[in-house]
C-alpha positions in Angstrom: 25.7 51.1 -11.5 25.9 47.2 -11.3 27.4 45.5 -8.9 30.1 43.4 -10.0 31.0 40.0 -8.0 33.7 40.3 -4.9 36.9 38.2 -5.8 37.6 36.1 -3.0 40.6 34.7 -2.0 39.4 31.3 -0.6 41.2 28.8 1.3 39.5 25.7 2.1 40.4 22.5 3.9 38.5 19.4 2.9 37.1 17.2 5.4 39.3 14.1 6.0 36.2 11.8 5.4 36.1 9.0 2.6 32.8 10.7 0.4 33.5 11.3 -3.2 35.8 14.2 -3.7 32.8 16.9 -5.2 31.1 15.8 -2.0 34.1 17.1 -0.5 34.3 20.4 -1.7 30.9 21.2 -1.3 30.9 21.1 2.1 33.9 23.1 2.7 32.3 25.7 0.5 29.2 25.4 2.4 31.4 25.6 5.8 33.0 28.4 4.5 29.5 30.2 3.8 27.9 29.0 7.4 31.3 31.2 8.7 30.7 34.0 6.6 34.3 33.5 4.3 31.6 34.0 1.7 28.4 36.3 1.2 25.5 36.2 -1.5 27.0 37.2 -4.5 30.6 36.9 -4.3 32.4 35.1 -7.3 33.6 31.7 -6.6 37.1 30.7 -7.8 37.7 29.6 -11.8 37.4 25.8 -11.3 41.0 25.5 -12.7 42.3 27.8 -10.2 40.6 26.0 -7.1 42.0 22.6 -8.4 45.5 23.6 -8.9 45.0 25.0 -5.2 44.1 22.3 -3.4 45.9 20.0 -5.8 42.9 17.9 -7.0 41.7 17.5 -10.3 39.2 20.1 -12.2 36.9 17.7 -12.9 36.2 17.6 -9.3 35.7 20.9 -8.5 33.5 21.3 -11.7 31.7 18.5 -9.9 31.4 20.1 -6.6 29.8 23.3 -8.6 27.2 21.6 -10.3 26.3 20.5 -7.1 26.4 23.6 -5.4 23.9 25.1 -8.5 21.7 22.1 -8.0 21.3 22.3 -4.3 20.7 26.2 -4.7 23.7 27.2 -3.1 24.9 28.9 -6.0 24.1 29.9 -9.8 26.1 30.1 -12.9 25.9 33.1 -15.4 27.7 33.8 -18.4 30.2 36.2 -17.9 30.2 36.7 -14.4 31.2 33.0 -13.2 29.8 30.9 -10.3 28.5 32.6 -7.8 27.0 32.4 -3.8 23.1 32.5 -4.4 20.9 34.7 -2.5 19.6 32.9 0.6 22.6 30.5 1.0 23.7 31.7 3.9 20.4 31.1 5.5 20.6 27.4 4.2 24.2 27.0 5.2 23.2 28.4 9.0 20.2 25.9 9.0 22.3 22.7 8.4 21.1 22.1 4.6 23.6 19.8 3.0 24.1 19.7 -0.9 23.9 16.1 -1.0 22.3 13.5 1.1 25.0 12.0 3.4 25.8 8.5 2.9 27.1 8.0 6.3 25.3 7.0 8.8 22.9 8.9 11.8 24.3 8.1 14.6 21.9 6.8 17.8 21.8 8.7 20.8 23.2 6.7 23.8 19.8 7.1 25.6 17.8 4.9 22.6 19.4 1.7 22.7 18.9 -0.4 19.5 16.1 -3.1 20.7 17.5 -6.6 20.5 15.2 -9.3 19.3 14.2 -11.8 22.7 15.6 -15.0 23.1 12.5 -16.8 23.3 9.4 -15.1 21.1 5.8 -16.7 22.8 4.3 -14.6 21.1 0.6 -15.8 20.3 -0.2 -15.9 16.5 3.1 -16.3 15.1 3.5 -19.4 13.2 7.3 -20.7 12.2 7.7 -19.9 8.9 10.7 -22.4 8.5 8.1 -25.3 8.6 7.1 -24.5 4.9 8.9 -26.7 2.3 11.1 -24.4 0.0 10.7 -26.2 -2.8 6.5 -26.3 -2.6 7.1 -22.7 -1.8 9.4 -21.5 -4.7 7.4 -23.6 -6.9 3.9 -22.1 -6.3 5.8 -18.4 -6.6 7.3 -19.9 -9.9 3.8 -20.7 -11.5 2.2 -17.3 -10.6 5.3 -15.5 -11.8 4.9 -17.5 -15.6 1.1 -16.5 -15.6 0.0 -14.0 -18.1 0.2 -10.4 -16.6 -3.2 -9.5 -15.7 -4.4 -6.0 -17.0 -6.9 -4.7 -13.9 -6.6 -5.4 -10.3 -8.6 -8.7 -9.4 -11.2 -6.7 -7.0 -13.8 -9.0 -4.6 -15.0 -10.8 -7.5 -11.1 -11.9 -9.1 -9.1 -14.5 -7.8 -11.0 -17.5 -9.3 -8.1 -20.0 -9.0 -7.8 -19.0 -5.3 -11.5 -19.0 -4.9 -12.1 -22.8 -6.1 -9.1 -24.1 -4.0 -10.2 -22.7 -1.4 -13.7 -23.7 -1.5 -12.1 -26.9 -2.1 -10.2 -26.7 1.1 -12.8 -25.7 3.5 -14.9 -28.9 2.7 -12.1 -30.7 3.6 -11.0 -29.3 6.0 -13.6 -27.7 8.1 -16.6 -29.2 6.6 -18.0 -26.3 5.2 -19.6 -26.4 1.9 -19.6 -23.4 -0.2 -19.6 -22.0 -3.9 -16.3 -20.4 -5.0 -18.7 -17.7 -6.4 -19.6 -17.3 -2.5 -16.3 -16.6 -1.3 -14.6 -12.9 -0.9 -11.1 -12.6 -1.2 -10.1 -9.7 1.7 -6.2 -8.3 2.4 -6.6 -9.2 6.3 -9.1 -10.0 8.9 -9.6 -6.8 9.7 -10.4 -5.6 6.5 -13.3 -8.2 6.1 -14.4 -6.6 9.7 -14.4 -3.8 8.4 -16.7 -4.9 5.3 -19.1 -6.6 7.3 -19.6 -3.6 9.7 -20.7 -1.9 6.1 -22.6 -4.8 4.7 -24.6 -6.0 7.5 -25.3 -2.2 8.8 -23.6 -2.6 12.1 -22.7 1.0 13.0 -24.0 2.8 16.1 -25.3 -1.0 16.9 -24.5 -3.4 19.3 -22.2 -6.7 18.7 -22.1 -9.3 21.2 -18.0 -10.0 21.8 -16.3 -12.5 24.1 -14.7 -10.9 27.4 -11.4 -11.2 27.1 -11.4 -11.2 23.4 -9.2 -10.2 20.2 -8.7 -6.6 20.9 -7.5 -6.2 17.1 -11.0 -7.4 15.8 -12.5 -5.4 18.9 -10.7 -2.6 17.7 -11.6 -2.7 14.3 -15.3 -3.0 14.7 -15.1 0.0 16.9 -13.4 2.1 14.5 -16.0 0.5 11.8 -18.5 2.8 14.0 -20.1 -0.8 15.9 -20.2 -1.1 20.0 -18.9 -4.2 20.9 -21.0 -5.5 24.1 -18.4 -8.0 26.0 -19.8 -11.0 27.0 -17.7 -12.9 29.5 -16.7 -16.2 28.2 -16.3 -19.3 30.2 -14.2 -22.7 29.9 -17.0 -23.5 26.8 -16.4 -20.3 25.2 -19.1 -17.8 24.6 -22.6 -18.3 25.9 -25.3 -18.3 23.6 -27.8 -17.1 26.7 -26.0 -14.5 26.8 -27.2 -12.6 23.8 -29.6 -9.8 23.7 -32.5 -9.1 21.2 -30.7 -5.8 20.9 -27.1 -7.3 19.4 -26.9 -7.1 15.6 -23.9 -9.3 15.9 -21.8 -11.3 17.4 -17.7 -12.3 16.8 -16.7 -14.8 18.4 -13.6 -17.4 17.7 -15.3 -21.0 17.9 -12.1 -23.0 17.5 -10.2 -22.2 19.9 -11.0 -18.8 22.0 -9.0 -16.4 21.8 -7.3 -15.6 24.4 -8.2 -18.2 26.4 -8.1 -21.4 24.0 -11.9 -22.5 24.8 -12.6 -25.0 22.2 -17.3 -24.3 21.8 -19.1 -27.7 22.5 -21.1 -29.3 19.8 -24.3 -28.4 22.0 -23.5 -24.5 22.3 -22.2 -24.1 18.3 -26.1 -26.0 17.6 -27.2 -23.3 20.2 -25.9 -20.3 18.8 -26.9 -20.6 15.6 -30.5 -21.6 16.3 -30.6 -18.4 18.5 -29.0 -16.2 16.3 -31.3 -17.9 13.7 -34.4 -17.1 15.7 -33.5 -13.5 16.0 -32.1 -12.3 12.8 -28.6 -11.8 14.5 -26.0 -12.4 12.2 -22.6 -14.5 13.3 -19.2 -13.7 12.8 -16.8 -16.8 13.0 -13.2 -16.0 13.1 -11.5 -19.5 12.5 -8.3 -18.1 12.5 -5.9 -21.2 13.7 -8.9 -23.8 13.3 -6.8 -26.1 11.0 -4.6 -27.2 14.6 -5.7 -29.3 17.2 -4.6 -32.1 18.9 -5.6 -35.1 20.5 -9.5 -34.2 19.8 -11.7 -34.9 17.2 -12.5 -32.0 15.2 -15.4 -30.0 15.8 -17.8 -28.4 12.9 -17.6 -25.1 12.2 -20.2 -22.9 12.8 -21.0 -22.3 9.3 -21.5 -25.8 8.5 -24.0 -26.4 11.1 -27.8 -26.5 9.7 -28.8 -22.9 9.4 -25.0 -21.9 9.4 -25.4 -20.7 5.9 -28.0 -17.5 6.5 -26.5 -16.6 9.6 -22.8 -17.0 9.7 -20.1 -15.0 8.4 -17.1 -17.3 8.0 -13.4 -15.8 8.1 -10.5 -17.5 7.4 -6.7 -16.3 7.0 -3.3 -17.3 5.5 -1.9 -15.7 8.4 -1.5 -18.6 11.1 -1.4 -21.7 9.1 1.3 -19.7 6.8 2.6 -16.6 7.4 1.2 -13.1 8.2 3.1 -11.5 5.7 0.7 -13.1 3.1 -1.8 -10.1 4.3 -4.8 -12.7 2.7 -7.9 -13.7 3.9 -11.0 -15.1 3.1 -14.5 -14.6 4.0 -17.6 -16.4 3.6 -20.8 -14.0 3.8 -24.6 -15.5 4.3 -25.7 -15.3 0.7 -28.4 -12.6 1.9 -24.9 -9.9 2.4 -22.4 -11.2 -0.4 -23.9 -8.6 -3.1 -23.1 -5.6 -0.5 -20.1 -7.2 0.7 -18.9 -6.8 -3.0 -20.6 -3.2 -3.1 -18.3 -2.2 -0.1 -15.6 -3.4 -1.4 -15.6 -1.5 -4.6 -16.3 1.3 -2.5 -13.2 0.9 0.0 -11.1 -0.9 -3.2 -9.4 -3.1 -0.7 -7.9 -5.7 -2.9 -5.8 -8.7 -2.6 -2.5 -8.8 -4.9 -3.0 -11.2 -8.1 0.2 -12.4 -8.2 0.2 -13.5 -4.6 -3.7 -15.1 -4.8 -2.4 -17.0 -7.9 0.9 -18.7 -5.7 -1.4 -19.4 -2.7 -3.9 -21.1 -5.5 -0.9 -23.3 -6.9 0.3 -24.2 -3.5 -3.2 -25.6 -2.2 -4.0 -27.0 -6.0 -0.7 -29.1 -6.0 -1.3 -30.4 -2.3 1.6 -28.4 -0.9 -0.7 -26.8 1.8 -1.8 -30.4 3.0 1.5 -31.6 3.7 2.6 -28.5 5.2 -0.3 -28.9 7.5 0.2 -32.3 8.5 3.9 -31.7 9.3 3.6 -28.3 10.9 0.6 -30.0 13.3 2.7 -33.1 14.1 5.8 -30.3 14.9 3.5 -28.1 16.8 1.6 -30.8 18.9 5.4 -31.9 19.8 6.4 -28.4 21.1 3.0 -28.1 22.7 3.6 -31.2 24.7 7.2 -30.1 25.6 6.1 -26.7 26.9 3.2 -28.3 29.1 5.1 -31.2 30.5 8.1 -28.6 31.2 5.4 -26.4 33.3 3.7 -29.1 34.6 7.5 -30.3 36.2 7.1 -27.2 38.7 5.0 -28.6 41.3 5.9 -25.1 43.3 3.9 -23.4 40.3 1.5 -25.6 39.3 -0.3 -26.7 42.5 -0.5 -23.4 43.8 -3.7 -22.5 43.7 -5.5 -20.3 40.7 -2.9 -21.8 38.7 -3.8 -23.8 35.5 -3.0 -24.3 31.7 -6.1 -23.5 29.3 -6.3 -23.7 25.6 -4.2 -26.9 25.2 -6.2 -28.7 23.0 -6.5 -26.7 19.6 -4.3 -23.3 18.2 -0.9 -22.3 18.9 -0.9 -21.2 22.2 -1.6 -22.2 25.8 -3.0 -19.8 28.8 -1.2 -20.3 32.1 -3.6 -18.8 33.9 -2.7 -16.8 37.1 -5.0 -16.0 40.6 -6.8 -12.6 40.5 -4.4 -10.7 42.5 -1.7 -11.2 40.2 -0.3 -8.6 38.0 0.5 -10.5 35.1 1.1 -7.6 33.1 4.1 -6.6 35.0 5.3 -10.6 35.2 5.3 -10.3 31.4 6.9 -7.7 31.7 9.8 -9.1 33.6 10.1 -12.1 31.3 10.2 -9.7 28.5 14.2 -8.7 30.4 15.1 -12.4 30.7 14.5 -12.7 26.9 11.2 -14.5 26.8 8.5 -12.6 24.8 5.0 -13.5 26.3 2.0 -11.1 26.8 -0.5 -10.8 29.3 -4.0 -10.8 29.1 -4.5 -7.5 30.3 -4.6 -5.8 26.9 -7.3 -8.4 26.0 -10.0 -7.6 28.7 -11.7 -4.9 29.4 -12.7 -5.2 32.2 -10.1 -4.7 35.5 -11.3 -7.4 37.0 -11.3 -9.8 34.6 -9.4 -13.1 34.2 -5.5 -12.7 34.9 -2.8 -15.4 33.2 0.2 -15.7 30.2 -0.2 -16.2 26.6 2.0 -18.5 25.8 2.9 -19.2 21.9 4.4 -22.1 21.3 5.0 -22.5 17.4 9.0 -21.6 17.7 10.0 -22.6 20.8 11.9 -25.4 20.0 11.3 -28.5 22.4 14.7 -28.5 23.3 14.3 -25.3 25.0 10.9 -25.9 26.8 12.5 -26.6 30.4 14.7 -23.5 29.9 11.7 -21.1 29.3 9.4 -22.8 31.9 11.8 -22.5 34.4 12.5 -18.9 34.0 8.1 -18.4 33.9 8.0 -20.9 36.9 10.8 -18.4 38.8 9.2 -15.1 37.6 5.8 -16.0 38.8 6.7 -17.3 41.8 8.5 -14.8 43.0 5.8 -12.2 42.0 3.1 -14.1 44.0 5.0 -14.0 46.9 4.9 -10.8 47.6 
């Protein structure tokens, strides 16, 4: 014999929340099922009947049905009604909703919401309100009224990009290259990445400066290299210090990073002879090269003779502009650009047209040469406010192991700190007083490597210098005394 539906007298209560009204419903239903008020099978009420019941209008309940059918929680047939589905009371006792709740999760009082700090010194981070609006809206403006391109650009697109660029680094840095030689890349690490493809670098040594980048460190050793640390000193990395047996070698020319080293003229020529001698290809990250102050720029290392076969030039929008760009360019020795390409189209890491095309307007209509110019004069000013502020502390500064590195080029200084100190846990502490600064302990590997502060300037405002190098002169202090 069939079995015929269960009439059920139901009596809900809605819950006194403000969601829509079929929202409403549906969850008392559901509550009612999660109680057992109602099994699989039984016959929910006529929708007129439930309305005039709890003195709402039918098209709500009809509303709250369809939801119930859609969510699985029950089924309509001809004849017979709407009834409970099989398996919704399992649902109901799991917590399964008919609707995704638009009120919000609340947080557990043991995971507080993280505030932003006070004061970010964070290294790398340039201030983003230094760009004009108007350049910037205007370059976005012209890629926008381009035609819409039918492929994605790959390593070979981006010709606009590519000729301002080219166009750039001669005047900038001295470097002369082809447009046709230069790789557009979505990051420094993915042209690390390349290179570690292109130039056959896994399972092999690379030369890499002690303390160094540990993102770049990182990425080579995911890229299946061994980076070899060589310990830098106040000249940067030592050319003497390379082994027949290193393929590579990265290394930040400019200014070191993290210790803001600006390479003498003598060691750059040096490198690249050696490296030239050897076969051993370079890899020049010049990633804030475009800042320094009160020095005389210093050629890169690609645009020293031989710098062509041997260095890989690497370039990003990400300190002179922003990091959200995610866009970088690389210059390969002519002997790797053909397999740089053939990686590429292997991995099919691309940059995004639209954005190569507004970078490419704003170099092209000089925008990126006044920003430079102002953001350099603006940095060089909150440089010199942050040193001079230190420098005030006579209890810090003349004690000794205590210096400032790295002044001359970038956008950071290194207070650097004795060896006994445990400037990961004095960062730390700052970090509770509001002042976001790292130590260099993620940056070495080795434990007894060189201790000291990070200290990004680009948006600490001038007028807040003494502030912050009081709190560091106070922290440290107090620290060293124990």
């Amino acid at each position: 014999m069939a079995r015929h539906p269960r009439d059920v007298q139901l009596t809900l209560t809605l819950p006194p929340t403000g969601a829509a009204l079929r929202h409403r419903i549906s969850e008392a239903i559901i509550d009612a099922i999660r109680l057992g008020r109602l099994h699989p099978g039984d016959a929910l009420p006529p929708t007129r009947a439930l309305a005039a019941e709890l003195g709402v209008s039918r098209a709500g309940v009809v509303e709250a049905y369809d939801e119930l059918c859609a969510a699985g929680y029950a089924c309509s047939r001809p004849g017979s009604g709407t009834l409970i589905a099989p398996g919704a009371d399992a649902a109901a006792a799991a917590g399964a909703g008919s609707h995704v709740s638009d009120r919000p999760t609340p947080v557990p009082d043991t995971e507080p919401t993280p505030t932003a700090p006070t004061w970010d010194l964070t290294p790398g981070c340039p201030d983003t309100g230094l760009i004009s609006p108007d350049d910037w809206r205007r370059a976005w403006r012209a890629a926008a009224a381009a035609p819409i391109r039918p492929r994605s650009p790959g390593s070979t697109g981006h010709p606009e990009l590519r000729h301002a660029l080219a166009l750039h680094l001669r005047r900038t840095r001295g470097i002369l290259a082809d447009p046709d030689e230069l790789v557009l890349v979505p990051g420094v690490d993915s042209a690390l990445r390349t290179l570690a493809a292109a130039a056959d670098l896994v399972g092999r040594d690379v030369a890499f400066e002690e303390p160094g980048y540990r993102n770049a460190r990182r990425t080579l050793e995911l890229s299946g290299a061994r980076p070899r640390p060589i310990l830098v000193d106040d000249d940067g990395l030592d050319p003497a210090a390379l082994r027949e047996t290193d393929a590579a070698v990265y290394c930040t020319p400019a200014h070191q990073y993290p210790l803001g080293a600006r390479m003498p003229v003598a060691r750059r020529a040096g490198l690249v002879a050696r490296a030239a001698a050897s076969g051993t290809l370079i890899i020049e990250d010049d990633y804030d090269g475009e800042f320094r102050y009160d020095v005389s720029a210093l050629p890169a290392l690609r645009s020293i003779e031989g710098g062509r076969e041997q260095v890989a030039y690497l370039g990003t929008a990400s300190k002179i502009l922003s990091p959200s760009i995610r866009l970088a360019w690389l210059l390969p020795p002519p002997a790797l650009l053909q397999r740089v390409h053939e990686s590429l189209r292997r991995t099919g890491e691309n940059c995004c047209g639209v954005t190569g095309l507004a970078l490419a307007h704003f170099i092209e209509s000089g925008a990126l040469t006044r920003h430079l110019a102002r953001a350099s004069r603006t940095y060089s000013a909150r440089r010199a406010a942050l040193v001079g502020a230190l420098r005030s502390h006579p209890a810090l500064m003349d004690r000794p192991g205590i210096d400032l590195a790295g002044i001359e080029a970038g956008l950071h200084v290194v207070l650097r700190l004795p060896d006994h100190a445990d400037d990961d846990a004095i960062a730390t502490e700052l970090g509770t007083r509001g002042i976001a600064v790292p130590g260099l302990g993620p940056y070495r590997t080795d434990a007894a490597g060189p201790r000291g502060l990070m200290l990004g300037y680009a948006q600490l405002p001038e007028t807040q210098a003494d502030t912050v190098a009081g709190a560091i002169a106070e922290v440290v202090g107090r620290h060293l005394a124990r």
